[in-house]
C-alpha positions, 0 to 999 in steps of 0.5 A, spaced: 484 497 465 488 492 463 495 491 462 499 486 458 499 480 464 491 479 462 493 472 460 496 470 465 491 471 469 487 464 472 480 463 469 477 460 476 472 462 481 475 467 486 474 465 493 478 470 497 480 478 496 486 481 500 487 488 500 493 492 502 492 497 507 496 504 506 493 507 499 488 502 499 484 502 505 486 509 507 489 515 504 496 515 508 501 516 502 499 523 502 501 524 508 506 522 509 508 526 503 507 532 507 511 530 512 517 527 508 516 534 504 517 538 510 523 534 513 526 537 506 524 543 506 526 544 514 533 541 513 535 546 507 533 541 502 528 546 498 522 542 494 522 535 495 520 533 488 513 528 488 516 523 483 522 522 486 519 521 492 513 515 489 518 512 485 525 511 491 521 513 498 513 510 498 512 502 499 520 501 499 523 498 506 529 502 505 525 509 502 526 513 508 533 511 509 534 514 501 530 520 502 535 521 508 541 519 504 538 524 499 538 530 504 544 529 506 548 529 500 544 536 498 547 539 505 553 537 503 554 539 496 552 546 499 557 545 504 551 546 510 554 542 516 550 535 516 545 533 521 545 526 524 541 520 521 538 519 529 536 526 529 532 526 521 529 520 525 527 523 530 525 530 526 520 525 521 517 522 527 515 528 529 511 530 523 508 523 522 504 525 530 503 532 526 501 529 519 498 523 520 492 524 524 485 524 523 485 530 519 489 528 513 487 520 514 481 519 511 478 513 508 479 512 500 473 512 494 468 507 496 472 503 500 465 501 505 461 500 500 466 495 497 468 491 502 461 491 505 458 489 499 464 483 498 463 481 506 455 480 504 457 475 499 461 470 503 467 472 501 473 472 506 477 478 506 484 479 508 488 484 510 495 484 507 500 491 510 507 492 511 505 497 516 506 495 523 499 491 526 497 497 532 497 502 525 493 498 521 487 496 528 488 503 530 484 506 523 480 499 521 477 501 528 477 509 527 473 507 520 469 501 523 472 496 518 475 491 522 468 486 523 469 485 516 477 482 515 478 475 517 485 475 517 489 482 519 497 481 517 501 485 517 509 487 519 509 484 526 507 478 523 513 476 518 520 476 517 521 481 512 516 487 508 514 488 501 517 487 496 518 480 500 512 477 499 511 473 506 506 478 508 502 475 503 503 468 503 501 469 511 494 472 509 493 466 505 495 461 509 490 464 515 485 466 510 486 457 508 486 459 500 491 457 494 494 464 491 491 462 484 483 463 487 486 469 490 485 476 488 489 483 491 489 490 490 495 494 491 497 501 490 505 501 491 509 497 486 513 495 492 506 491 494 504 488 486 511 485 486 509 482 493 503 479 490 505 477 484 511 473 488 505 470 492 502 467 486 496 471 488 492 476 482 493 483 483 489 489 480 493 496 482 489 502 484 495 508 485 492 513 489 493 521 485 500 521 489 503 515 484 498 515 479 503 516 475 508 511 476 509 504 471 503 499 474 504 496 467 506 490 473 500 488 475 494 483 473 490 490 471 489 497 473 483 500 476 482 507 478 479 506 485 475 500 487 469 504 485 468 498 480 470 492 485 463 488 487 462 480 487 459 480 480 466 483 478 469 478 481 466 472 479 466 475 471 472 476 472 474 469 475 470 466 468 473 470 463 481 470 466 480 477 466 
């Protein structure tokens, strides 16, 4: 689908892909949604709203900070003692080891089929993630991907996560690629304005748990990477999309 970017996109060949990790590669957005909602749910926070969550929570840097800020004001108003910062911490680290395993991490939509098929033609491909670096190679192993990628760039490796676009500008230096010749796919509003600061082409492909947030910020919008080969790609690239 397109969006009102379209003509801002560079009518040249597209020599690497990048690829954000979480929502993207794997499903770990409604994981965590699950841990998150528990937390809520555990603390006396009731139902933790879905869309409040996609829009403050997922893809931002300080999101579990704002989720703990939201807890709390709702245990105050109740005038329920408060727990410390340091023990919801704690607590949500816990559910993550519950939530995010194998049984609730799976691999995306035609995510094999995709990268495989673009490896195949010669593209270079690039992962970029604000996630840590251990993250990211534990499920690029568990899923067989990681022969695929030339460049893993993650949180370890950068001064700043997205929406900062550091991650991004890395990949391209390690992938040796100009942004303009550059497309990314990203899932999180916090990650297409990291691309688009890079410079880079970026198509979003929100998983169903931020589909309905604004990704009008992106170049385009795809539903899954279903319809992503190399001769949509090179299309792509002639036409300016």
């Amino acid at each position: 689908m397109p969006t009102e970017h379209d003509s801002e996109r560079p009518a040249a060949p597209v020599a690497a892909v990048i690829f954000d990790f979480d929502g993207v590669i794997v499903d770990s957005v409604r994981p965590d949604l699950l841990a998150c909602r528990a937390l809520y749910r555990e603390y006396g926070g009731g139902e933790l709203p879905r869309g409040w969550w996609a829009e403050q929570v997922c893809g931002r840097p300080t999101g579990y900070e704002c989720l703990f800020e939201r807890l709390l004001a709702v245990r105050s108003a109740a005038g329920a003692a408060p727990p410390g910062r340091a023990q919801l911490r704690r607590r949500l680290g816990e559910l993550w080891e519950e939530y995010l395993t194998e049984e609730y991490v799976r691999l995306l939509p035609a995510v094999p089929e995709t990268v495989e098929g673009l490896r195949s033609a010669g593209l270079p491909l690039g992962i970029a993630s604000a996630a840590d670096g251990a993250w990211v190679r534990r499920w690029l192993t568990r899923y067989g991907l990681s022969r695929h990628f030339t460049a893993v760039v993650t949180a370890d490796d950068v001064p700043a996560r997205k929406p900062d676009p550091a991650v991004y500008r890395e990949a391209l230096h390690r992938l040796d690629v100009p942004a303009g010749a550059c497309v990314a796919f990203e899932d999180s509003l916090s990650g297409v304005a990291a691309a688009r600061a890079a410079g880079v082409t970026v198509v979003a492909v929100p998983t169903p748990t931020t589909r309905f947030l604004d990704h009008s910020s992106a170049h385009a919008v795809l539903p899954d990477l279903s319809a992503v080969s190399p001769r949509w790609l090179a299309r792509a690239g002639r036409t300016g999309w």
